[in-house]
C-alpha distance (Angstrom), angle and dihedral (degrees) to the residues before:
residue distance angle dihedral
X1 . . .
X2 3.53 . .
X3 3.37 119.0 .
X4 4.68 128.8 169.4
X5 3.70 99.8 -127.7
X6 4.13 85.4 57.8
X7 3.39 95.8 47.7
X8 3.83 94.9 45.1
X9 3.95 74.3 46.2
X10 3.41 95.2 51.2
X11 4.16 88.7 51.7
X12 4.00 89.9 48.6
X13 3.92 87.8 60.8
X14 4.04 85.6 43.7
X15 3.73 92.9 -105.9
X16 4.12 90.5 -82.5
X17 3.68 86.8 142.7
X18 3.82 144.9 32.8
X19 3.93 105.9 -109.2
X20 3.53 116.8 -150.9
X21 3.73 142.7 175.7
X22 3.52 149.4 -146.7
X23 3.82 144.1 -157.1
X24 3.92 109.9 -86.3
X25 3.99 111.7 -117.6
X26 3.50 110.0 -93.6
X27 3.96 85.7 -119.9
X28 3.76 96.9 59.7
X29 3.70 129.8 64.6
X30 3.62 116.1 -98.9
X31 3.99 154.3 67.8
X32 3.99 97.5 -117.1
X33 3.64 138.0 12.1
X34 4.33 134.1 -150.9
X35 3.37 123.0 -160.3
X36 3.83 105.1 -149.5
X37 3.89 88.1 -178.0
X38 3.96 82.6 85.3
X39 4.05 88.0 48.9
X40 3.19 100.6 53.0
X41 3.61 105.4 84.4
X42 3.86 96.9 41.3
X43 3.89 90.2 42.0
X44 4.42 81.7 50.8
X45 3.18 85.4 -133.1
X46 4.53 151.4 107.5
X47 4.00 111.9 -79.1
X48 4.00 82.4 -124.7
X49 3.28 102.8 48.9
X50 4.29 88.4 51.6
X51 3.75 86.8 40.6
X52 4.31 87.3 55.7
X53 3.86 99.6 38.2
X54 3.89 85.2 46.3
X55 3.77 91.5 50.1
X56 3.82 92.3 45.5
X57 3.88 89.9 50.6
X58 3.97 95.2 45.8
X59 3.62 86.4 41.5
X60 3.77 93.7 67.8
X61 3.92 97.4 42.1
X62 3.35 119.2 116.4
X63 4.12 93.5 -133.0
X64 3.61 89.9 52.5
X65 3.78 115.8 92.9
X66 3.92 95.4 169.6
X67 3.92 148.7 16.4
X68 3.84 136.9 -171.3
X69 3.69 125.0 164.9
X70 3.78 118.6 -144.9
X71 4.06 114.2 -170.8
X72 3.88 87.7 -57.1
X73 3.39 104.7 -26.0
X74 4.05 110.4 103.9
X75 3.54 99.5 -159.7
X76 4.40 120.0 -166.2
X77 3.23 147.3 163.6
X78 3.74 133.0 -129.1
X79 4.57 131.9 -128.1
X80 3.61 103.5 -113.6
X81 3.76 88.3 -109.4
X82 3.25 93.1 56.6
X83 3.77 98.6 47.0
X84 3.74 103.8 49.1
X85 3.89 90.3 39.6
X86 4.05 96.8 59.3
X87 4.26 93.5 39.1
X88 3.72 115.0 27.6
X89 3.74 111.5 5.5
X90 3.86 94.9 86.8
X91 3.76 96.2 47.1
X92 4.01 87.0 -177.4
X93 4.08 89.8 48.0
X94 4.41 82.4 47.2
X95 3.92 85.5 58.2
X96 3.84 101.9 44.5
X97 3.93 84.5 59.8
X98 3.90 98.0 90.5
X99 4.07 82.4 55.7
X100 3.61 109.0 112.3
X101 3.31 121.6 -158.5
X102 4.45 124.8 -72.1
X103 3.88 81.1 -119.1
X104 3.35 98.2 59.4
X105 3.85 101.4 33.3
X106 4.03 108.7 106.6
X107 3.84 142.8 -169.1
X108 4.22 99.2 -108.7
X109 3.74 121.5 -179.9
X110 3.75 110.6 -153.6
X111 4.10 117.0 -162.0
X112 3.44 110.0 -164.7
X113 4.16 137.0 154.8
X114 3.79 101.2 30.6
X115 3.72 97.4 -179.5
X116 3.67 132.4 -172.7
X117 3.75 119.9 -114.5
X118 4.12 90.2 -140.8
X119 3.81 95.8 68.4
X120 3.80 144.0 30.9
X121 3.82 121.7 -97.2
X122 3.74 105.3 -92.0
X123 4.48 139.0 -174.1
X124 4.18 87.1 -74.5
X125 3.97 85.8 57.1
X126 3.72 97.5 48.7
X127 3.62 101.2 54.4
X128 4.25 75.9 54.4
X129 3.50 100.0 57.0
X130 3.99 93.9 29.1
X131 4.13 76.7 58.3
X132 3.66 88.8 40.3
X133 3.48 99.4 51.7
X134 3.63 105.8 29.4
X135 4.23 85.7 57.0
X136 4.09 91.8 52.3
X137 3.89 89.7 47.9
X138 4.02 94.8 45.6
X139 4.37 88.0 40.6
X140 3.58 90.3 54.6
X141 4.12 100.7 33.7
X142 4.59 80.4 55.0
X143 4.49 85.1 53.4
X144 4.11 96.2 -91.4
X145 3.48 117.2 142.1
X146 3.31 99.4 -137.9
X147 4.47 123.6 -174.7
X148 4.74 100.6 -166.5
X149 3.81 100.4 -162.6
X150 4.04 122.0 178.0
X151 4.20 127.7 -136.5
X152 3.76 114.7 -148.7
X153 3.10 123.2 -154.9
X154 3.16 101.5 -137.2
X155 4.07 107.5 154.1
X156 3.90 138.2 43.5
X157 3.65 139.0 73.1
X158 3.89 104.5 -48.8
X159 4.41 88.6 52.0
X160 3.69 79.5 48.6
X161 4.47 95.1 58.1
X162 3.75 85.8 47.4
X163 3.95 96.0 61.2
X164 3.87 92.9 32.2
X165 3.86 88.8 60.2
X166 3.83 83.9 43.7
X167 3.55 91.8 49.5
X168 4.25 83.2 50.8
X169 3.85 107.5 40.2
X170 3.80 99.8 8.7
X171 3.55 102.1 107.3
X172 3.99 99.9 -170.1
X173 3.84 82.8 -64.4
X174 4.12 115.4 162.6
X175 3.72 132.7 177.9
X176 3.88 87.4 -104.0
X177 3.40 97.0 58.9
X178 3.56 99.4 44.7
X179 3.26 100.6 34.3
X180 3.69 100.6 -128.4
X181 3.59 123.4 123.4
X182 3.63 118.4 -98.9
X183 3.85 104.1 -104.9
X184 3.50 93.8 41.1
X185 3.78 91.3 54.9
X186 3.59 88.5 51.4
X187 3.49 99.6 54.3
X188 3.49 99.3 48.5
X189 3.74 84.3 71.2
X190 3.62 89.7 48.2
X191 4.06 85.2 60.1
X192 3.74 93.6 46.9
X193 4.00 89.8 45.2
X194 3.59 83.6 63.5
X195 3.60 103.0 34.4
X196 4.42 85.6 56.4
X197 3.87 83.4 42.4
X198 3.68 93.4 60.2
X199 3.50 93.3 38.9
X200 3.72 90.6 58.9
X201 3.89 97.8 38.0
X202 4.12 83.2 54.4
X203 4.27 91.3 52.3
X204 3.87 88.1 40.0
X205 4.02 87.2 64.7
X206 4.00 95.6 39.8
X207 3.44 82.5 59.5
X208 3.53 105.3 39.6
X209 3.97 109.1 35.4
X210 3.89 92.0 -179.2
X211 3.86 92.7 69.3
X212 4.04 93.1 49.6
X213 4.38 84.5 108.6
X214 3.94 89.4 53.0
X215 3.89 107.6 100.5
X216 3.75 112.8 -140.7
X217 3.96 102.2 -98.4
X218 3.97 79.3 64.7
X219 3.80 95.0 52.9
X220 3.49 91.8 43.1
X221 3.78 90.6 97.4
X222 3.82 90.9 43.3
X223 3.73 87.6 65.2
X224 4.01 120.7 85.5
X225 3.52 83.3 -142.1
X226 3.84 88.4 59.2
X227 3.86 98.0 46.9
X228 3.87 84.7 46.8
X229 3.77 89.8 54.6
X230 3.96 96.5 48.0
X231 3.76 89.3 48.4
X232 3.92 96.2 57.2
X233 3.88 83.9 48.2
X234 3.27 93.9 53.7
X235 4.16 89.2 42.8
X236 3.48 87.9 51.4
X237 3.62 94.8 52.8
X238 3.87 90.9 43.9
X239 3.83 86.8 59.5
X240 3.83 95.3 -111.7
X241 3.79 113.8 -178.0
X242 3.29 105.0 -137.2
X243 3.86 102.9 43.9
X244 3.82 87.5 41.0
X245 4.28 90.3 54.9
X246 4.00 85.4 45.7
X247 3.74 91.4 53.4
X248 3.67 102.1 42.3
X249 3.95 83.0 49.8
X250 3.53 95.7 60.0
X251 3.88 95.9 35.0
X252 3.44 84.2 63.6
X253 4.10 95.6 46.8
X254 3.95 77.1 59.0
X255 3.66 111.2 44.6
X256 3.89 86.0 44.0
X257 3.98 84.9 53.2
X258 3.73 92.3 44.6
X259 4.10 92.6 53.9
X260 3.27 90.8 58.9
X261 3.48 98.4 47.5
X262 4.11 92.2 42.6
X263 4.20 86.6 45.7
X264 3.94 87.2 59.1
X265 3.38 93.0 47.0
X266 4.03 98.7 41.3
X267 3.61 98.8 -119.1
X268 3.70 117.4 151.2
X269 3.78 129.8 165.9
X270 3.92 130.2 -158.7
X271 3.77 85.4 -140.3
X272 3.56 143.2 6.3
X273 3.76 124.6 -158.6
X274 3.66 131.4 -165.5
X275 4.08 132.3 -144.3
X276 3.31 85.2 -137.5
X277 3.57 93.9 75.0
X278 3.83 97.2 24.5
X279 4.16 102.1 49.7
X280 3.18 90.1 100.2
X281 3.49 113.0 36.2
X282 4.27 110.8 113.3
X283 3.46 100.6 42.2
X284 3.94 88.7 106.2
X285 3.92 89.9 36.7
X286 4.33 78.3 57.6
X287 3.66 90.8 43.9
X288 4.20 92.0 54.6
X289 3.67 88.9 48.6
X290 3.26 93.8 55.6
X291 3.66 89.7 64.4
X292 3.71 91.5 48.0
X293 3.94 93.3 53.8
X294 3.20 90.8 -117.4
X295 4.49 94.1 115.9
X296 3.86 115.5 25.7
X297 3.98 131.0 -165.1
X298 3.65 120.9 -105.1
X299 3.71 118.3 -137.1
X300 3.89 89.5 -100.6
X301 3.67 92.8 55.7
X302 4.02 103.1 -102.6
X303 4.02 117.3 127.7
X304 3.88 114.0 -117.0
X305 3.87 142.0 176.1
X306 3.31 126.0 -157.5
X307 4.01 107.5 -131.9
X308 4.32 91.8 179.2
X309 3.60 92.4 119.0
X310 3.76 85.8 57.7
X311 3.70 89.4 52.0
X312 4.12 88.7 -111.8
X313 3.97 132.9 118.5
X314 3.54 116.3 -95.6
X315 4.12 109.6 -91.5
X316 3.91 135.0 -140.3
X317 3.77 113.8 -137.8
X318 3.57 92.7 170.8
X319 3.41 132.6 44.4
X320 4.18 113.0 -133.0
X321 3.95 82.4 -104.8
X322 3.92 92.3 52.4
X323 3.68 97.1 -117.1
X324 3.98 108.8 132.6
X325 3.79 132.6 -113.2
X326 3.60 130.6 -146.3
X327 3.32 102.5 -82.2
X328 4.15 83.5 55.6
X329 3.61 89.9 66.2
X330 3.65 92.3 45.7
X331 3.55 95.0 53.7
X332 4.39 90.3 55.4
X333 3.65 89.7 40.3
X334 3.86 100.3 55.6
X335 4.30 81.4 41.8
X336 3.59 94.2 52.8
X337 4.19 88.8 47.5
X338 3.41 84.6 54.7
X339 3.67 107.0 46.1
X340 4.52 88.6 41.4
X341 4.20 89.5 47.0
X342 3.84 111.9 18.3
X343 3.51 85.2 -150.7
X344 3.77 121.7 -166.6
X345 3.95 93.7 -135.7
X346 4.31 131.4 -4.0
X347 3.76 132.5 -144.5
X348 3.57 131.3 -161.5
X349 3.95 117.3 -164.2
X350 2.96 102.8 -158.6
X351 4.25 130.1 141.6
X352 3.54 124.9 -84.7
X353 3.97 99.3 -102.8
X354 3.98 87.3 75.2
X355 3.99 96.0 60.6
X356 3.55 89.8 111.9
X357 4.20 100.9 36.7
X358 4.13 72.1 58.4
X359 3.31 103.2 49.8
X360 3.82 98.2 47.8
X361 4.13 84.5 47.4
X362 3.31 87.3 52.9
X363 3.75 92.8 46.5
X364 3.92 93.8 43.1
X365 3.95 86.2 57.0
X366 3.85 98.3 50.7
X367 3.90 89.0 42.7
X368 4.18 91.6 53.8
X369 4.41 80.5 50.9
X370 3.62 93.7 -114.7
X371 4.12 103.9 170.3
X372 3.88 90.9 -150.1
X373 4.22 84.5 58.9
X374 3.73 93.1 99.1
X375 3.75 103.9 53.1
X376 4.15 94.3 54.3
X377 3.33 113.2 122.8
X378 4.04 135.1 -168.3
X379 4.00 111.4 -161.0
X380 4.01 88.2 -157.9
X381 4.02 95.6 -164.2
X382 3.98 117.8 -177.1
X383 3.71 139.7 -112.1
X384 4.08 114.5 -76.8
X385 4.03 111.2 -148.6
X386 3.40 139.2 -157.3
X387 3.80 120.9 -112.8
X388 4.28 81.2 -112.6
X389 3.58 93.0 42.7
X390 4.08 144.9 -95.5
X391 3.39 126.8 -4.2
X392 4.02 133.2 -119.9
X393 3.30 129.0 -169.5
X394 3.96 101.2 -167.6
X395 4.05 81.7 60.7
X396 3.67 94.3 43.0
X397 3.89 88.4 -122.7
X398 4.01 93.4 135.4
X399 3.63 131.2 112.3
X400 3.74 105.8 -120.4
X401 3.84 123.5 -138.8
X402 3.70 92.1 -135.6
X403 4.06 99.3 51.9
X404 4.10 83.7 36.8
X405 3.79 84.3 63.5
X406 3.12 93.3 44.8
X407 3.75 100.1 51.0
X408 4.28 92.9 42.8
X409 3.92 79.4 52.9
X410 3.95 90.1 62.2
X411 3.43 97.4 35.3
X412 3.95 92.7 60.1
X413 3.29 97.9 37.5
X414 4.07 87.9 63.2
X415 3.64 86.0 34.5
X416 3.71 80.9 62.8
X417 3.71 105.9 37.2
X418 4.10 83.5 54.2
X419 3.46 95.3 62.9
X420 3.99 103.6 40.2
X421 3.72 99.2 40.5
X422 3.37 123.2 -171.3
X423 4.38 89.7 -0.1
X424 3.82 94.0 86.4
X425 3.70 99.5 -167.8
X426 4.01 119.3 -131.0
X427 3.77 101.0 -120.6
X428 4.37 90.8 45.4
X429 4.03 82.2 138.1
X430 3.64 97.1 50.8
X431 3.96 89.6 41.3
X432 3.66 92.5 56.8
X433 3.40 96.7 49.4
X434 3.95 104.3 49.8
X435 4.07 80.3 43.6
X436 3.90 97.4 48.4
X437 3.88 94.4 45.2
X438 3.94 96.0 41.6
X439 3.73 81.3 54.6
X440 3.88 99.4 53.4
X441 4.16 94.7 38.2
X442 4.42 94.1 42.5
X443 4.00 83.9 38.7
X444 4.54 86.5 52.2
X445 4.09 90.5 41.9
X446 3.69 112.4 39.4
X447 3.58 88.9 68.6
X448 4.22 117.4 73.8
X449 3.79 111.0 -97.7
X450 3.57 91.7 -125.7
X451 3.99 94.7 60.2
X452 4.24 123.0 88.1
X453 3.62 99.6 -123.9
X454 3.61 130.8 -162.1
X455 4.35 116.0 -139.6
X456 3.33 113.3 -144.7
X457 4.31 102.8 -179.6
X458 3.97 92.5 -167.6
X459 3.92 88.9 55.2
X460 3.83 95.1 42.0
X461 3.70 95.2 56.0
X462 4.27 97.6 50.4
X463 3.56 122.7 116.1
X464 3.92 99.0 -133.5
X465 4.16 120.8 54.6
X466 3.62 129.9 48.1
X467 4.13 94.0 -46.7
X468 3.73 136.2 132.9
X469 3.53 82.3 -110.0
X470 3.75 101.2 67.6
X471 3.80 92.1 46.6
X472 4.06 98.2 43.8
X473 4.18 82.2 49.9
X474 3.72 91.8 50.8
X475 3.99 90.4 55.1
X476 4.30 91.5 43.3
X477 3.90 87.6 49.4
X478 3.81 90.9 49.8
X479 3.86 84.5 51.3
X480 3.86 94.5 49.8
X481 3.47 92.0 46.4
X482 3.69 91.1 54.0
X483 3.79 100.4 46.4
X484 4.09 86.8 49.7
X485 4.05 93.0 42.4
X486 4.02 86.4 63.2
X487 3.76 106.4 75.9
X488 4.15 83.3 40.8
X489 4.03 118.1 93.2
X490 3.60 117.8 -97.0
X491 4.20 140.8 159.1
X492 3.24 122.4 -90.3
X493 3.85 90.8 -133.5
X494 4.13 128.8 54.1
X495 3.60 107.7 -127.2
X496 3.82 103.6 -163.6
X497 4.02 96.4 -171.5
X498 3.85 83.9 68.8
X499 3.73 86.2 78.9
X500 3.40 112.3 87.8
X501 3.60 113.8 134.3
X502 3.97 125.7 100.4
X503 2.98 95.1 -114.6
X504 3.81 98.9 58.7
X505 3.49 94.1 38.4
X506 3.92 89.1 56.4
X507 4.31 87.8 51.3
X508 3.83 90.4 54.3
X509 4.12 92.5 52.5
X510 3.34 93.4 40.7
X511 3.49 97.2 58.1
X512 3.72 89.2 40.2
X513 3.66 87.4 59.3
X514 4.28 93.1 54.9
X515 3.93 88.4 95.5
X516 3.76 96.0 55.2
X517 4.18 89.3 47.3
X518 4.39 84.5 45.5
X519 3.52 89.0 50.6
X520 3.45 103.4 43.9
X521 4.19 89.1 46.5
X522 3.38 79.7 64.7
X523 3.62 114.4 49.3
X524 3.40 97.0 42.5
X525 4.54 94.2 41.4
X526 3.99 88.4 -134.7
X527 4.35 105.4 121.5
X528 3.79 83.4 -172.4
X529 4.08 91.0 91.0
X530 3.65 92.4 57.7
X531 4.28 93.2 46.9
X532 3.64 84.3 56.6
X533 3.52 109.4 52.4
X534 4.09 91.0 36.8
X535 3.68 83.0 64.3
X536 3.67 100.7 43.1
X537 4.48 84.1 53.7
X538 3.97 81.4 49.1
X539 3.72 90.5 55.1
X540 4.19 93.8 34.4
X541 4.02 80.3 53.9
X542 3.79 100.4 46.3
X543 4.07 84.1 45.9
X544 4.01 95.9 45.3
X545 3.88 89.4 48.5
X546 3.92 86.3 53.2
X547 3.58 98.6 56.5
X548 4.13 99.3 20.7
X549 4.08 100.5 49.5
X550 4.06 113.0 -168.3
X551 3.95 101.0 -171.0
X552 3.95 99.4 43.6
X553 3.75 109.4 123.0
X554 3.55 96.6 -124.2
X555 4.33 96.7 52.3
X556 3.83 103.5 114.0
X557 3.52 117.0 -117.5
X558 3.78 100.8 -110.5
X559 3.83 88.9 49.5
X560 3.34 90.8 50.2
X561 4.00 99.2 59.8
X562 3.82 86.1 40.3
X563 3.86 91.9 64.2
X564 3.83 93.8 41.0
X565 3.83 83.2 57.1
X566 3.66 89.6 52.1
X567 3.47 99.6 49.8
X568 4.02 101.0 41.5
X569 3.76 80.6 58.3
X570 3.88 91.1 51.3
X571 4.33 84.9 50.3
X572 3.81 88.2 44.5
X573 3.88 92.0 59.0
X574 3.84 93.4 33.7
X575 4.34 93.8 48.8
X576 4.24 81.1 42.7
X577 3.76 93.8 53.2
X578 3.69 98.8 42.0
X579 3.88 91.1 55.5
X580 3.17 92.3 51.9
X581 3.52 86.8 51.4
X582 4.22 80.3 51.4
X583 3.75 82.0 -127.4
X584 3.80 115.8 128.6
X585 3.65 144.4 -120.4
X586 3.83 141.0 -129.0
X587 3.86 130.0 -158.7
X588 4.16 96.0 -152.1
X589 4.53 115.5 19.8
């Protein structure tokens, strides 16, 4: 926030440090608050004796109306004028606030989704790409450029159950002639893979009591249906025709599945790469380090480094017979980013359990004296449960996206009907659906990454609470209120000093404040900032249009444009946020 009297405070102190401001707590008196503890040492001198000479100086400004110093906090408030001219006036100048500076704008390359090509996207991969997205859109609305690119995972073991049991059960069956969309198809036979797997494991013990203490992952190669699966892996490796023609086919069932899915949603990536054609990228990148000292051979033959100084476990990057692990393909993957972007900085979103895959990647890099090492980033985001519990996709226990759409879709739409009655508006479909998925992505980013979070879809679609719904309502009731405002009489002119309730003056700061909350969304790659404080100007605008009406009758005329100023800034800030969010808007709810 940028505001005259701190600038001409800034200049009083000789402009040897950036001045800035905050909101006053609602439980003090005051517009705007400055911490001199964070002066003091730049200033060389006592908190209290920056938090006096500041009060003396704001004291005596002619925007000022008030001072109070509390420990070393110099709390004051601001002449109408003044107030509405530095924060809302200049709805254009209100925007370009969440601008950072050319200096610090950067090239960032965000990977997020990462899907498997055995399975349909499910709940766990929308709070990704609701992450994913929602960090491109606030990067670039800050001044980043920012390039999102996807990695399927396209190749390994689990693609491998899904065209085994196709192989099995399959029956020539396609997504045309069953009229289920391609991923979905797919993964069914990924649940019956492991439903015959576990059928199997369970006769293998029956008949074998001495292996009742081996867990499954250790019978898995005591099961035909194991041995079948490692050999088409190792088919598919060796190039063979057939198994290669079976698993482009049903790669391509998938990806066509996914677009959908990702089209619905809004995702879109400037690049997608496959492990198909990146598994075995940094085993020459391992093979010059070697040289360099920075891997070393075991005894057995396997290529290590020792990442102790790093406070991490030593790590294989080749196996004794030279064939890579995952971290391998990690290693070529982030080089080959690299080397197609030259990106300032990289994140990964990716879920917690992989803190510490990242952090030895991360490691590996700065070790082989890569100078992009330091700006990799891992946006570790945590598990999101049902109201019953986890979910599991070998038991077909997951909520998946498609049928979540669905579902949001039905719930709004009734949500809708509800409140207009008997006026069933034109567009109910299109309604729903910006209502259903705002619900499901604000739902997936308003809380921290870090936290396990439950999703509740009946909860995420109400009106009332900290929803999509109450902010998207608070932007169509600013829009009715406008269209019905226009046949009412009005001055020509805004007259800002007209505003003088609390409740006013608390709109104009808080929207004042939206570049601090953009900004901050950005640095530190957590959305859930921004979801919070767009609700909080919902509730300050559903609280200000209590007390401060704009279509009574009686409102003068001047007053009347003066608070339909006001609150097209507050649907400005609120459309701007949720955009950024990549969560839509409606004129009429």
């Amino acid at each position: 926030m940028k505001f005259q009297c701190i600038n001409d405070l800034a200049a009083h102190w000789n402009a040897v440090v950036e001045v800035s401001v905050g909101i006053c707590p609602p439980n003090m008196t005051g517009d705007l608050t400055l911490n001199c503890f964070r002066l003091a040492k730049p200033l060389k001198s006592n908190p209290m004796a920056v938090a006096k000479d500041a009060a003396e100086f704001l004291g005596g400004h002619a925007d000022v109306t008030g001072v109070e110093i509390v420990k070393a906090f110099v709390n004051f408030s601001l002449t109408e004028e003044a107030l509405y001219r530095d924060t809302i006036a200049d709805q254009q100048a209100m925007l370009d606030q969440v601008m950072i500076d050319d200096a610090d704008r950067k090239r960032i390359l965000i990977e997020y989704s990462a899907p498997n090509t055995n399975k349909p996207l499910h709940l766990g991969h929308l709070r990704n790409n609701s992450l994913g997205m929602a960090l491109v859109d606030i990067s670039k609305r800050v001044g980043h450029h920012v390039i999102p690119i996807n990695l399927v995972n396209d190749r390994g073991v689990h693609i491998c159950k899904s065209m085994l049991a196709y192989q099995m059960f399959g029956k020539g069956q396609t997504p045309e002639s069953t009229g289920i969309k391609g991923d979905h198809l797919v993964g069914d036979f990924y649940i019956k893979y492991a439903q015959e797997l576990k059928l199997e494991v369970a006769a293998l013990r029956e008949a074998r009591p001495e292996l009742e203490a081996k867990t499954d992952d250790e019978l898995f190669m005591e099961t035909t249906l194991g041995q079948a699966t490692q050999k088409m892996l190792q088919d598919w490796e060796d190039k063979d025709p057939e198994v290669r023609a079976l698993w482009q086919k049903m790669n391509n069932w998938v990806m066509a599945g996914f677009k959908e899915t990702y089209d619905r949603m809004g995702v879109a990536f400037d690049k997608t790469y496959f492990e198909s054609d990146t598994y075995t990228l940094g085993k020459d990148i391992i093979e010059k380090g070697l040289t360099k000292g920075v891997f070393y051979k075991r005894e057995d033959g396997a290529t290590e480094i020792d990442l102790s100084s790093k406070k991490l476990d030593k790590k294989v990057v080749l196996r004794s017979d030279g064939t890579s692990v995952y971290i391998t393909q990690d290693i070529g993957t982030t080089l080959l980013k690299a080397q197609d972007f030259t990106p300032d900085a990289m994140v990964w979103v990716v879920g917690n359990e992989q803190i510490y895959h990242f952090n030895v990647l991360f490691a590996i890099c700065k070790e082989l004296g890569y100078e992009w090492s330091d700006d990799l980033f891992h946006l570790a985001y945590g598990m999101v449960n049902l109201p019953h519990g986890r979910m599991k996709s070998r038991e077909g226990t997951v909520v998946d996206a498609d049928q979540l759409f669905d579902e949001m879709h039905e719930l709004a739409k009734a949500a809708i009907l509800e409140r207009v009655g008997d006026d069933v508006p034109d567009d109910l479909e299109h309604r729903a659906e910006v209502l259903g998925m705002g619900a499901v992505k604000f739902m997936l980013l308003k809380v921290g990454p870090k936290t396990t979070m439950k999703f509740d879809p009946e909860a995420a679609i109400k009106f009332e609470g900290d929803t999509c719904a109450l902010v998207q309502y608070a932007y169509a009731r600013i829009a009715s209120i406008k269209r019905k405002s226009a046949d009412m009489e009005m001055a020509d002119a805004v007259d800002w000093t007209l505003l003088s309730h609390r409740k006013e003056r608390a709109l104009a700061l808080a929207c004042a404040d939206y570049g601090n909350v953009m900004k901050k969304a950005s640095a530190d790659h957590d959305p859930s900032g921004l979801c919070t404080y767009l609700v909080e100007l919902a509730k300050a605008f559903n609280s200000f249009y209590n007390d401060c009406p704009v279509m009574k009758e009686d409102v003068p005329p001047a007053l009347r444009r003066s608070r339909l100023e006001l609150i097209e800034r507050v649907q400005v800030v609120v459309g701007d946020g949720l955009k950024a969010l990549t969560i839509g808007t409606l004129e009429s709810m």
